[in-house]
Gaussian input, Z-matrix of N, CA and C with variables (Angstrom, degrees):
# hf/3-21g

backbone

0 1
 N
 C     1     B1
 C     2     B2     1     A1
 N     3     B3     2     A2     1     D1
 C     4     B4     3     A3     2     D2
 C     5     B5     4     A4     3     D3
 N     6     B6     5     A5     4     D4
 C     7     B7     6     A6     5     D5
 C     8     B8     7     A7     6     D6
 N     9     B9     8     A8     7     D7
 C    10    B10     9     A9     8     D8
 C    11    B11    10    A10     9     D9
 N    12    B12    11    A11    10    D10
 C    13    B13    12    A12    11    D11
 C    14    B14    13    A13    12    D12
 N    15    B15    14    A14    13    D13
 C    16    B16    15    A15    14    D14
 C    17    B17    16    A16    15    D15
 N    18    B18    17    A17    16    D16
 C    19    B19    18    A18    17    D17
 C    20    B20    19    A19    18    D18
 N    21    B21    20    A20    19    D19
 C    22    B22    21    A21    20    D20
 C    23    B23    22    A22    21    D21
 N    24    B24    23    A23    22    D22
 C    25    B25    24    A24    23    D23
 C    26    B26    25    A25    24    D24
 N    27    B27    26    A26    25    D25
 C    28    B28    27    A27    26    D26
 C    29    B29    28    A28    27    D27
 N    30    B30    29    A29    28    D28
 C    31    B31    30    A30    29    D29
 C    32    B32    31    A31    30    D30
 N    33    B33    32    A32    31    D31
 C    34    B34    33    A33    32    D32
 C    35    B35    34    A34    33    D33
 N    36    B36    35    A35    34    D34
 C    37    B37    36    A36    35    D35
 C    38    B38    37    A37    36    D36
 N    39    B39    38    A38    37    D37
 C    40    B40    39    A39    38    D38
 C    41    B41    40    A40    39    D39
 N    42    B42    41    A41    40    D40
 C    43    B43    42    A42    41    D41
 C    44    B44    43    A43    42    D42
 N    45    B45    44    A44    43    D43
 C    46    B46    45    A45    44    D44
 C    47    B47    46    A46    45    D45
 N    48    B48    47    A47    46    D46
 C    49    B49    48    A48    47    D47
 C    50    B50    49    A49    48    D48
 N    51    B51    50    A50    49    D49
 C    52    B52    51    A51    50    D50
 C    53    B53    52    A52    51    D51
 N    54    B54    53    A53    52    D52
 C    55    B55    54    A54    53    D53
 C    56    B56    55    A55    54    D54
 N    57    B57    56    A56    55    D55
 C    58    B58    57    A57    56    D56
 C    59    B59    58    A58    57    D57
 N    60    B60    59    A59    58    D58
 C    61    B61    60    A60    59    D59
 C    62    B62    61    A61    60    D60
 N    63    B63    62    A62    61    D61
 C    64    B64    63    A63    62    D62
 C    65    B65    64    A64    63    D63
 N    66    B66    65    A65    64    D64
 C    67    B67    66    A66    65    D65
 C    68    B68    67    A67    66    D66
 N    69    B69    68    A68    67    D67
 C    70    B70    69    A69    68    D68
 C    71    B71    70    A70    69    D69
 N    72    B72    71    A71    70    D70
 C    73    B73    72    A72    71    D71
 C    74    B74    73    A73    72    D72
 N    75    B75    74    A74    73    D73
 C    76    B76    75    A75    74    D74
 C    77    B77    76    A76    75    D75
 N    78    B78    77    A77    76    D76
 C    79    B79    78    A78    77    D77
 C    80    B80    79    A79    78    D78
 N    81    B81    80    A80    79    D79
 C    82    B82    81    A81    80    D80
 C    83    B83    82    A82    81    D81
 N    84    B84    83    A83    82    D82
 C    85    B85    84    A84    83    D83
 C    86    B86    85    A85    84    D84
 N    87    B87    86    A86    85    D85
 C    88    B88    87    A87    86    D86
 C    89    B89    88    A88    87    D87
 N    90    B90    89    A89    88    D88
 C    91    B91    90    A90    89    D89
 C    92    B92    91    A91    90    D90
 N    93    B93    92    A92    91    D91
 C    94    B94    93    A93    92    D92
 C    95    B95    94    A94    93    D93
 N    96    B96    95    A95    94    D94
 C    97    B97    96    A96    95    D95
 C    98    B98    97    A97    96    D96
 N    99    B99    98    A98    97    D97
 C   100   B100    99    A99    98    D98
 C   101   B101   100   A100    99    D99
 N   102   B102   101   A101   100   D100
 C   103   B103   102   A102   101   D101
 C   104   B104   103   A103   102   D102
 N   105   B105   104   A104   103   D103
 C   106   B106   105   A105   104   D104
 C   107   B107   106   A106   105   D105
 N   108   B108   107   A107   106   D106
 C   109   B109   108   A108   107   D107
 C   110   B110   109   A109   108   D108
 N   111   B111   110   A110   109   D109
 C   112   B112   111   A111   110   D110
 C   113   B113   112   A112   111   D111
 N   114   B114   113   A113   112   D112
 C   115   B115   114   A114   113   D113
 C   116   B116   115   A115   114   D114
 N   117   B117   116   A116   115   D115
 C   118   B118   117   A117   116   D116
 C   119   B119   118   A118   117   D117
 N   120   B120   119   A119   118   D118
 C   121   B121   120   A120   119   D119
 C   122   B122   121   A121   120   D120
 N   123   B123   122   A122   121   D121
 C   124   B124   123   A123   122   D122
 C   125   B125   124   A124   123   D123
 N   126   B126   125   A125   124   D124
 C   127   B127   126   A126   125   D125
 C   128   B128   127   A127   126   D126
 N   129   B129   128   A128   127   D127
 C   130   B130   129   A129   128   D128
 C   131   B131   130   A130   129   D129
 N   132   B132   131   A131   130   D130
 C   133   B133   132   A132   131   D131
 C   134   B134   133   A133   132   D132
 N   135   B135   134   A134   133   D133
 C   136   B136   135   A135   134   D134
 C   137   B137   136   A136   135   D135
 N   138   B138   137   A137   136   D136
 C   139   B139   138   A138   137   D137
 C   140   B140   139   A139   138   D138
 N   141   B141   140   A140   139   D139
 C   142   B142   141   A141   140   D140
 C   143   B143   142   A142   141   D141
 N   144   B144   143   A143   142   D142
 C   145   B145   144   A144   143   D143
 C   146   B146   145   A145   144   D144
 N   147   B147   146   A146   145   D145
 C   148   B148   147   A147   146   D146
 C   149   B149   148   A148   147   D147
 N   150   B150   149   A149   148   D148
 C   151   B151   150   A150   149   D149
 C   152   B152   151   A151   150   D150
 N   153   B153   152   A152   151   D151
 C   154   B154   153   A153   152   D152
 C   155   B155   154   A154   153   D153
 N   156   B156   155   A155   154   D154
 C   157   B157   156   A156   155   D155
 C   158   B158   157   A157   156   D156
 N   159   B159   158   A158   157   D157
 C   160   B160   159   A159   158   D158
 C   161   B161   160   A160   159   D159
 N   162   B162   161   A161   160   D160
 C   163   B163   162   A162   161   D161
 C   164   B164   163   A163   162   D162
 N   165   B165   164   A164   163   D163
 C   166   B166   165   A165   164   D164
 C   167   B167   166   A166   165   D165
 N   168   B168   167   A167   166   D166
 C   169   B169   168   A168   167   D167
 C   170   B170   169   A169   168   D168
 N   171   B171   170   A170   169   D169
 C   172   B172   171   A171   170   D170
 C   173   B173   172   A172   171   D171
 N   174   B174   173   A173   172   D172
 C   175   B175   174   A174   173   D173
 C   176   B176   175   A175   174   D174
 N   177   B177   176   A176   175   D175
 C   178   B178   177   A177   176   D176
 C   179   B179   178   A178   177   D177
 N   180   B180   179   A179   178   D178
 C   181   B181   180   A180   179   D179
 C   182   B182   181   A181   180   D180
 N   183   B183   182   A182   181   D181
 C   184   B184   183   A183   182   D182
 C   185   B185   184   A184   183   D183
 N   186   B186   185   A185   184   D184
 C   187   B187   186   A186   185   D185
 C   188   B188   187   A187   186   D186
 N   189   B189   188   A188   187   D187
 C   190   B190   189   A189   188   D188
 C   191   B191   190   A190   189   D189
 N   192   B192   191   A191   190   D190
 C   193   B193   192   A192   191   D191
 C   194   B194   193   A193   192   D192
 N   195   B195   194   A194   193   D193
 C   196   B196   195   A195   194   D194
 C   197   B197   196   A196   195   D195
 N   198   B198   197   A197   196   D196
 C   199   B199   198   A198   197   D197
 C   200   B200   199   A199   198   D198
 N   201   B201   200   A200   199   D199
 C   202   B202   201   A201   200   D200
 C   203   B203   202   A202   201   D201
 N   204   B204   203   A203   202   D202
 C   205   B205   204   A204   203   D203
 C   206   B206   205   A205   204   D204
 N   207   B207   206   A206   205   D205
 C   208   B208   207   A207   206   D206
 C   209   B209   208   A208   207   D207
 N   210   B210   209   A209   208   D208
 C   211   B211   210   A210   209   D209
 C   212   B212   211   A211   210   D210
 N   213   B213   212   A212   211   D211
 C   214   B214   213   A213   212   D212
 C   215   B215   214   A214   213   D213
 N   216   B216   215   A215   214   D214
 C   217   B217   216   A216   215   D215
 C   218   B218   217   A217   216   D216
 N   219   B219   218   A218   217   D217
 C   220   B220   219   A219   218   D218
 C   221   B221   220   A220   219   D219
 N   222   B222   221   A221   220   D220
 C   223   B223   222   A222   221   D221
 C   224   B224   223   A223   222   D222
 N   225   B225   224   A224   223   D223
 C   226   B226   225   A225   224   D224
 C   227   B227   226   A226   225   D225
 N   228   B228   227   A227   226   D226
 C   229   B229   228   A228   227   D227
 C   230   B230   229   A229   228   D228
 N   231   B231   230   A230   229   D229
 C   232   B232   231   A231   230   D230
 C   233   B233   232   A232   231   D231
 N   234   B234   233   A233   232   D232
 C   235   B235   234   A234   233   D233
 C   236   B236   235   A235   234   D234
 N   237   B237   236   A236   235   D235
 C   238   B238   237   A237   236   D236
 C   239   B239   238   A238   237   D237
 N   240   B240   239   A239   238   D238
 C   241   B241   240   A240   239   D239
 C   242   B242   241   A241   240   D240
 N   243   B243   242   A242   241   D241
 C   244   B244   243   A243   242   D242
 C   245   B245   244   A244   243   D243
 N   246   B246   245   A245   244   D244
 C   247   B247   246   A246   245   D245
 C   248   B248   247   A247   246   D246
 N   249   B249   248   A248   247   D247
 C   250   B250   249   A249   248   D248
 C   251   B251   250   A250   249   D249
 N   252   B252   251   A251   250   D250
 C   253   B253   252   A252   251   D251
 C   254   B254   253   A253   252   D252
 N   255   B255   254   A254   253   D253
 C   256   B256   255   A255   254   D254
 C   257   B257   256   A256   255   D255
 N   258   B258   257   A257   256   D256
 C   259   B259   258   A258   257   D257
 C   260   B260   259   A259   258   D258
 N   261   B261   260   A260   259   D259
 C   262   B262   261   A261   260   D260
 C   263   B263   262   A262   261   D261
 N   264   B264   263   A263   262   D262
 C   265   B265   264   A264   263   D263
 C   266   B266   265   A265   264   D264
 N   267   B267   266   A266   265   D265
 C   268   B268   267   A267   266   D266
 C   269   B269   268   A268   267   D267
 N   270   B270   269   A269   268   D268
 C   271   B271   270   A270   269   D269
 C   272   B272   271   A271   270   D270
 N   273   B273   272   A272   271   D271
 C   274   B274   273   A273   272   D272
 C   275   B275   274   A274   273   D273
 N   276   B276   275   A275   274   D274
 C   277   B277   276   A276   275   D275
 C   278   B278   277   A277   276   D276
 N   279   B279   278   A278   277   D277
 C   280   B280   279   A279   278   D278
 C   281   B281   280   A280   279   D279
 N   282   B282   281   A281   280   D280
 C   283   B283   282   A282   281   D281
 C   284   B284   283   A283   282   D282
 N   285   B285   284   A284   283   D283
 C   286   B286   285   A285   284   D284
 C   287   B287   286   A286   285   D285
 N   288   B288   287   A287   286   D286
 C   289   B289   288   A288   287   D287
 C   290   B290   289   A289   288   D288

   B1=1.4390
   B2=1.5247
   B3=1.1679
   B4=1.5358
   B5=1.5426
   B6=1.4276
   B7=1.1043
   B8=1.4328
   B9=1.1501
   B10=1.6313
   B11=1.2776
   B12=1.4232
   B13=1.2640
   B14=1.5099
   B15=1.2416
   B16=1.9938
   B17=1.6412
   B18=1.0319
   B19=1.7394
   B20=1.5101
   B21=1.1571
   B22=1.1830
   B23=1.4518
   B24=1.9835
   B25=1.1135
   B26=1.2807
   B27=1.6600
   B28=1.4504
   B29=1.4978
   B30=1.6319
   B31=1.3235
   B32=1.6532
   B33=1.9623
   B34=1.5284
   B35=1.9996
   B36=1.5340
   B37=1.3599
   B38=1.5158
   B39=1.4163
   B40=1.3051
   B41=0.9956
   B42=1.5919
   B43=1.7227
   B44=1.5961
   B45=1.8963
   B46=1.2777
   B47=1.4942
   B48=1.6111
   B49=1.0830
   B50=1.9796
   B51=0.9569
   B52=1.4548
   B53=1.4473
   B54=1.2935
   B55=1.8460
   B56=1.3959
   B57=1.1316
   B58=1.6772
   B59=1.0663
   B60=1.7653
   B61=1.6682
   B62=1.3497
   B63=1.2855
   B64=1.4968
   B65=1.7617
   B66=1.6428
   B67=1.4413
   B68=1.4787
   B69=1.2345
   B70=1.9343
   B71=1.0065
   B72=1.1416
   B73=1.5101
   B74=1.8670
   B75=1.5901
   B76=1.7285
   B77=1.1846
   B78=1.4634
   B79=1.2209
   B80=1.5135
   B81=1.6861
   B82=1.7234
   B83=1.4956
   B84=1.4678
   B85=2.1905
   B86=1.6834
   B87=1.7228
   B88=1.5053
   B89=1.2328
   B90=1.5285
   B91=1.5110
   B92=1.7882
   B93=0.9941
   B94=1.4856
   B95=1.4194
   B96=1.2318
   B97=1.3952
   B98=1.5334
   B99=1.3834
   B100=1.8524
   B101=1.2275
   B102=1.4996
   B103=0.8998
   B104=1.8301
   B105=1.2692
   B106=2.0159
   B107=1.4733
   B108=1.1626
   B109=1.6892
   B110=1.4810
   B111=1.1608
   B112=1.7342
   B113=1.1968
   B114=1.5570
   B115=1.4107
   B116=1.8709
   B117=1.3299
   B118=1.5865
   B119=1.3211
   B120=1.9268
   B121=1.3321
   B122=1.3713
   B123=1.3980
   B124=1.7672
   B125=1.8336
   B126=1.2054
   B127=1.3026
   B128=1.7748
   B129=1.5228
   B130=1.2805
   B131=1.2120
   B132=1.3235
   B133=1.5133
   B134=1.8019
   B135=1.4255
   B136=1.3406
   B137=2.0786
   B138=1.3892
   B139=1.4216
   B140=1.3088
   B141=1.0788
   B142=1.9626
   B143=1.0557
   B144=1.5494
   B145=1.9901
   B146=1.8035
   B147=1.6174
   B148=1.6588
   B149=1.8382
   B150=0.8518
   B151=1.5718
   B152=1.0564
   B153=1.6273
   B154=1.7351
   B155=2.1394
   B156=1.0657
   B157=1.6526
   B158=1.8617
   B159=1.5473
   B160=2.0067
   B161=1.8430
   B162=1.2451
   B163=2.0509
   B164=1.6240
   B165=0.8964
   B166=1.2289
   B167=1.9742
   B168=1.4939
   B169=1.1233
   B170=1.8557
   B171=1.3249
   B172=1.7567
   B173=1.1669
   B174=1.5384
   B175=1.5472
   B176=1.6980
   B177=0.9073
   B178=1.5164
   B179=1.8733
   B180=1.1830
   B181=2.0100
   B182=1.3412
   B183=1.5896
   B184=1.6764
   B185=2.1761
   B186=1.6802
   B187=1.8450
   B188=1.1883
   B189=1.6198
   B190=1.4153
   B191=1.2085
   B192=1.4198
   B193=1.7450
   B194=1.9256
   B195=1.2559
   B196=1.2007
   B197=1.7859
   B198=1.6681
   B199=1.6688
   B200=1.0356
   B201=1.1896
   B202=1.2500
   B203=1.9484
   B204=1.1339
   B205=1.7053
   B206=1.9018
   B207=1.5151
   B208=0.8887
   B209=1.5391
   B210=1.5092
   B211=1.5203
   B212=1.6975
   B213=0.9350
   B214=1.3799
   B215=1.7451
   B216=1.5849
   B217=1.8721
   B218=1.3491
   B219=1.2389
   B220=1.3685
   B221=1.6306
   B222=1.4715
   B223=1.9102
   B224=2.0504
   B225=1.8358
   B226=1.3342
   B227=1.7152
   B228=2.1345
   B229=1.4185
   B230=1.7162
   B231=1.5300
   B232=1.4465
   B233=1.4073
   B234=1.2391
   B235=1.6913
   B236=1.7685
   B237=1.1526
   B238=1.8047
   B239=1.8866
   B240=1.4199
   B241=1.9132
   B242=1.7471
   B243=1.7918
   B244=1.4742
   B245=1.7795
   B246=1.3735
   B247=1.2973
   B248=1.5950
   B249=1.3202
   B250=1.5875
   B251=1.7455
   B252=1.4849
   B253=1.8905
   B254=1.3609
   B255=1.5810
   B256=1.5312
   B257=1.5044
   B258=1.1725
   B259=1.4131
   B260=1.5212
   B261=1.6155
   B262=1.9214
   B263=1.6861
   B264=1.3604
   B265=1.3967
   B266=1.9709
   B267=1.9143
   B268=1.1630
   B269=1.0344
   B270=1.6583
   B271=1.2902
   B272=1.5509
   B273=1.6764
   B274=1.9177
   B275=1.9429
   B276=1.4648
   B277=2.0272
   B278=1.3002
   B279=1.8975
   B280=1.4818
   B281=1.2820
   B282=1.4414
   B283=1.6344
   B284=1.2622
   B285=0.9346
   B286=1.3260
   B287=1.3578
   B288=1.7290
   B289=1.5883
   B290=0.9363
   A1=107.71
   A2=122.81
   A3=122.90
   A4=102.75
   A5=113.93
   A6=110.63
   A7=117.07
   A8=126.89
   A9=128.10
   A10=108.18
   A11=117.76
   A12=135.75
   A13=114.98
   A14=119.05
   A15=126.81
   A16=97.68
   A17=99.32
   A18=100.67
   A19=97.16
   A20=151.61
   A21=135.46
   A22=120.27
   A23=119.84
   A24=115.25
   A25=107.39
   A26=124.15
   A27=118.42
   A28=129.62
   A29=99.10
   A30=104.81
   A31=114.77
   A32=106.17
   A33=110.82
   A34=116.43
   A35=96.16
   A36=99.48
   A37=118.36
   A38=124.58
   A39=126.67
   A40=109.52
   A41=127.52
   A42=130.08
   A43=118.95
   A44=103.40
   A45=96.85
   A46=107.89
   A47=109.24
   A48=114.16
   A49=112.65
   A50=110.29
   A51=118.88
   A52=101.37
   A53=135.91
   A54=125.44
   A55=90.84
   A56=110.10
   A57=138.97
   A58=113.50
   A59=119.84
   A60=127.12
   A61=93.00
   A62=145.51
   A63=134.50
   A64=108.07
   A65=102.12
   A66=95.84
   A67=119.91
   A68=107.99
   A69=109.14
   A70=101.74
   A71=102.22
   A72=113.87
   A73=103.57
   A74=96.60
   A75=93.79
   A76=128.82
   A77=118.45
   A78=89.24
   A79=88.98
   A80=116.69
   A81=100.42
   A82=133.73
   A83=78.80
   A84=84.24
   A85=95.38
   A86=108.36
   A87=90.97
   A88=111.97
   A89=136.40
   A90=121.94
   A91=120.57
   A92=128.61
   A93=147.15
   A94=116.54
   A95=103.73
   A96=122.44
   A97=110.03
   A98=102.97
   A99=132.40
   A100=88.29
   A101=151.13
   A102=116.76
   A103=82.54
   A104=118.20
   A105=112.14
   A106=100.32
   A107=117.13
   A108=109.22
   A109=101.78
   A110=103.85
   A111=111.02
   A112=104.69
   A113=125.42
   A114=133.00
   A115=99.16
   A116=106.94
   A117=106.09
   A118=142.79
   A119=97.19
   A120=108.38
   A121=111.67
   A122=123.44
   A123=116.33
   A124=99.18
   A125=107.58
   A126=116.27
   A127=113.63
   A128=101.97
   A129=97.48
   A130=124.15
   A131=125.83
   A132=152.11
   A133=103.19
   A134=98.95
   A135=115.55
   A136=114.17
   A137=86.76
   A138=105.70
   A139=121.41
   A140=108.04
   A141=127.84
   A142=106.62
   A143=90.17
   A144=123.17
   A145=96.98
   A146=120.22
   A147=84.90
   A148=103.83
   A149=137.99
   A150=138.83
   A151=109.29
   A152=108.57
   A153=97.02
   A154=120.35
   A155=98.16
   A156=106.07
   A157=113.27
   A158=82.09
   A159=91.32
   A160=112.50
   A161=79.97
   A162=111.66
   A163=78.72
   A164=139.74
   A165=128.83
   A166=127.06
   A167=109.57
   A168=137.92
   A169=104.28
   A170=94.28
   A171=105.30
   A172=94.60
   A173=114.93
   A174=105.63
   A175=124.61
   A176=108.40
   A177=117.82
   A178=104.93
   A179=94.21
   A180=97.07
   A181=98.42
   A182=116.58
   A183=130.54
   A184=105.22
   A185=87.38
   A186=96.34
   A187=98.90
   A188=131.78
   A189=105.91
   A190=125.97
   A191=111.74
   A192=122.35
   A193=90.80
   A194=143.43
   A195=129.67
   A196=101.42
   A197=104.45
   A198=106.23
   A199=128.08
   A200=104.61
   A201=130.86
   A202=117.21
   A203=96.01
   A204=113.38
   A205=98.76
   A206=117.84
   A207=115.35
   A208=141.71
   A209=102.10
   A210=139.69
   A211=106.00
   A212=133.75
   A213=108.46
   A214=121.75
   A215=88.16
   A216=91.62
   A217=113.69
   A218=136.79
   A219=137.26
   A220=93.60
   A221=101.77
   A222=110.72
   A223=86.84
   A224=108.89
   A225=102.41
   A226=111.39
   A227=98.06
   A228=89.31
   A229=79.99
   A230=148.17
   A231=117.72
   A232=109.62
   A233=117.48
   A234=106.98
   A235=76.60
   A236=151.03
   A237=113.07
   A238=92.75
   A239=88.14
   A240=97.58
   A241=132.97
   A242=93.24
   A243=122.60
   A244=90.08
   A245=120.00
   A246=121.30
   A247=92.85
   A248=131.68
   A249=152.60
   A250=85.01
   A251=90.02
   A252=108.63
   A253=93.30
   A254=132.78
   A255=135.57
   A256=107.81
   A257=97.64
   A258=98.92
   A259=130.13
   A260=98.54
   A261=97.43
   A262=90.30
   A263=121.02
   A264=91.92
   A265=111.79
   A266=95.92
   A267=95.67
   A268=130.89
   A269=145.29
   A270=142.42
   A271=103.80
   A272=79.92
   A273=87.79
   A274=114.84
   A275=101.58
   A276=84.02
   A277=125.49
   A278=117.99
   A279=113.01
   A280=114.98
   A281=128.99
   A282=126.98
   A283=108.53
   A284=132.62
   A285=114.77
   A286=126.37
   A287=110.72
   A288=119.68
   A289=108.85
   D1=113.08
   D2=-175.67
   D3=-74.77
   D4=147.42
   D5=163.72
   D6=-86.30
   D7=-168.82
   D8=176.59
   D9=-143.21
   D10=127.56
   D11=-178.95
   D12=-101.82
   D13=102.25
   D14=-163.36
   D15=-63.37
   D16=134.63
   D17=-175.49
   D18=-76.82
   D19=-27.43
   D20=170.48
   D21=-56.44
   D22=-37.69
   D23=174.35
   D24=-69.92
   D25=-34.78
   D26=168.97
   D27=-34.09
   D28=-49.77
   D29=-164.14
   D30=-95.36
   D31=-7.93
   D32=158.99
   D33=-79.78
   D34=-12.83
   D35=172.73
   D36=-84.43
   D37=-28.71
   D38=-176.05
   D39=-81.88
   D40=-38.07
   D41=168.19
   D42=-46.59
   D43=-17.20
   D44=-164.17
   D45=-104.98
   D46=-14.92
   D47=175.67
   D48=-84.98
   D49=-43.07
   D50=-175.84
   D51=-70.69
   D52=-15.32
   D53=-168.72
   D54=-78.64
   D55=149.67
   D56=-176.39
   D57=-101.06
   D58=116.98
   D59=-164.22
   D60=-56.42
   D61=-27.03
   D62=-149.61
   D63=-102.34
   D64=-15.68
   D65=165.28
   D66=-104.43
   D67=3.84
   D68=167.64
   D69=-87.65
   D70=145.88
   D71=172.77
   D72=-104.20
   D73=126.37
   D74=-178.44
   D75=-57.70
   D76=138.08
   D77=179.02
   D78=-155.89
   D79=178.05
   D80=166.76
   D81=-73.24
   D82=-4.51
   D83=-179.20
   D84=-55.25
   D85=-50.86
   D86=-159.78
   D87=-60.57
   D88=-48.26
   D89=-178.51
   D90=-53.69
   D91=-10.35
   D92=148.67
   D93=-47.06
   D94=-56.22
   D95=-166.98
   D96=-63.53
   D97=-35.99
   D98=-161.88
   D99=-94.43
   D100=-39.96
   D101=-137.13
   D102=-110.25
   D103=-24.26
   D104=165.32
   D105=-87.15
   D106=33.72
   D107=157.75
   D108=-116.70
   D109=-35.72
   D110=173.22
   D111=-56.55
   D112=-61.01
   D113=-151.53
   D114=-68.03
   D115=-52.55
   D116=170.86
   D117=-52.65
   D118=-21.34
   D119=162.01
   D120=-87.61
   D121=-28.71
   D122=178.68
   D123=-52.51
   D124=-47.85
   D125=-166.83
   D126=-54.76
   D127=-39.85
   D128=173.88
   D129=-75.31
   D130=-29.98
   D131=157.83
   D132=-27.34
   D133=-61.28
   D134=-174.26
   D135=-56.67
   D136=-33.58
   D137=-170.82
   D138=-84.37
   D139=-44.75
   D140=138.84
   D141=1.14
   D142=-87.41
   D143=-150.55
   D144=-75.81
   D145=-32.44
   D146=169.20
   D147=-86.39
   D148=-2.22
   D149=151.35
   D150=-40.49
   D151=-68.58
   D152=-177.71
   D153=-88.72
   D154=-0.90
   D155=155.52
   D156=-62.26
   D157=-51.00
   D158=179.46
   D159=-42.91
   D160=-56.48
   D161=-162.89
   D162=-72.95
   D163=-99.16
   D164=-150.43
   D165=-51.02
   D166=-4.81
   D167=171.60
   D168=-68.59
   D169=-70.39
   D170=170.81
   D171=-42.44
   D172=-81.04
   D173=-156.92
   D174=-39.31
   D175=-31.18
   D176=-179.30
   D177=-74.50
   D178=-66.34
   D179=175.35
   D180=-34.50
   D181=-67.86
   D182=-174.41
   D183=-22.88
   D184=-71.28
   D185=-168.81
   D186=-64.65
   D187=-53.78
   D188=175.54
   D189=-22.24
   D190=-71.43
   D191=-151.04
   D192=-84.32
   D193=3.58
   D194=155.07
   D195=-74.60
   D196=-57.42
   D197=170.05
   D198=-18.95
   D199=-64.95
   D200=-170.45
   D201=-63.61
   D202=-39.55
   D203=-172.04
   D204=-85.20
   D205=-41.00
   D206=143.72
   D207=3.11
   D208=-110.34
   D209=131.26
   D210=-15.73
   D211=-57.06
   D212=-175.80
   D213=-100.83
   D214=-16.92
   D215=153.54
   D216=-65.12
   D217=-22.95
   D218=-164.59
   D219=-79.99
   D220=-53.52
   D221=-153.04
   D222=-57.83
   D223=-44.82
   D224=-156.66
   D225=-45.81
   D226=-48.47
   D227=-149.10
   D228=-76.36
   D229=-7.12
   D230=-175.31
   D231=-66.96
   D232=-26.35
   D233=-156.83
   D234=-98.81
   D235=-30.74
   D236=-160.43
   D237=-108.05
   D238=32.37
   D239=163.64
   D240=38.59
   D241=31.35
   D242=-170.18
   D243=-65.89
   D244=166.61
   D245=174.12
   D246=-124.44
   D247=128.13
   D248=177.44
   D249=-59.53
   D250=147.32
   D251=171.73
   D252=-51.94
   D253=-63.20
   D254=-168.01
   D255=-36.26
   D256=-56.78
   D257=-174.32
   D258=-76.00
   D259=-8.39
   D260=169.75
   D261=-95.15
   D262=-4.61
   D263=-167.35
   D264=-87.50
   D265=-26.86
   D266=155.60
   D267=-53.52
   D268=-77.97
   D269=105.57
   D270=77.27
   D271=-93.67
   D272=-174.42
   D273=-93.87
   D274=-18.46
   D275=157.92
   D276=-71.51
   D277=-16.87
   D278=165.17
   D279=-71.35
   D280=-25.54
   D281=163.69
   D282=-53.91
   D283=-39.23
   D284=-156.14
   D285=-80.87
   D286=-3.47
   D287=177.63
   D288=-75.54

């Protein structure tokens, strides 16, 4: 799932990276500024990590129930004593020497 990055936050983020300490003039706006740029990135941080809690939730349900389907295709064909394609194909290429 891609995320999407709003070109306006893009383009309030690139203004902030490219401005030159020597042409701002200090002041307290900027530590203001830094400190709800921080807080918005904790937030995304936060938003992330249950993103990838979500995604990594599936993934696990996902391999189980292949595991699992696995595992009991195996038990079916052992007990009603089916022979796997692999194994007729061995089978009949050792006949053939």
């Amino acid at each position: 799932m891609p995320l999407s990055y709003p070109a306006d936050e893009l383009l309030r983020d690139q203004a902030f990276f490219l401005r030159s300490k020597n042409t701002s003039d200090p002041s307290s706006d900027d530590a203001s500024i830094l400190r709800t740029r921080i807080a918005d990135l904790e937030n995304e941080v936060q938003q992330v990590k249950a993103q990838l809690g979500k995604a990594k939730g599936i993934n696990d349900a996902m391999w189980d129930n292949i595991v699992q389907r696995i595992i009991f295709d195996d038990k079916v064909s052992q007990s009603s004593g089916e022979v796997g394609e692999d194994d007729h194909e061995r089978k009949r290429k050792r006949g053939r020497t």
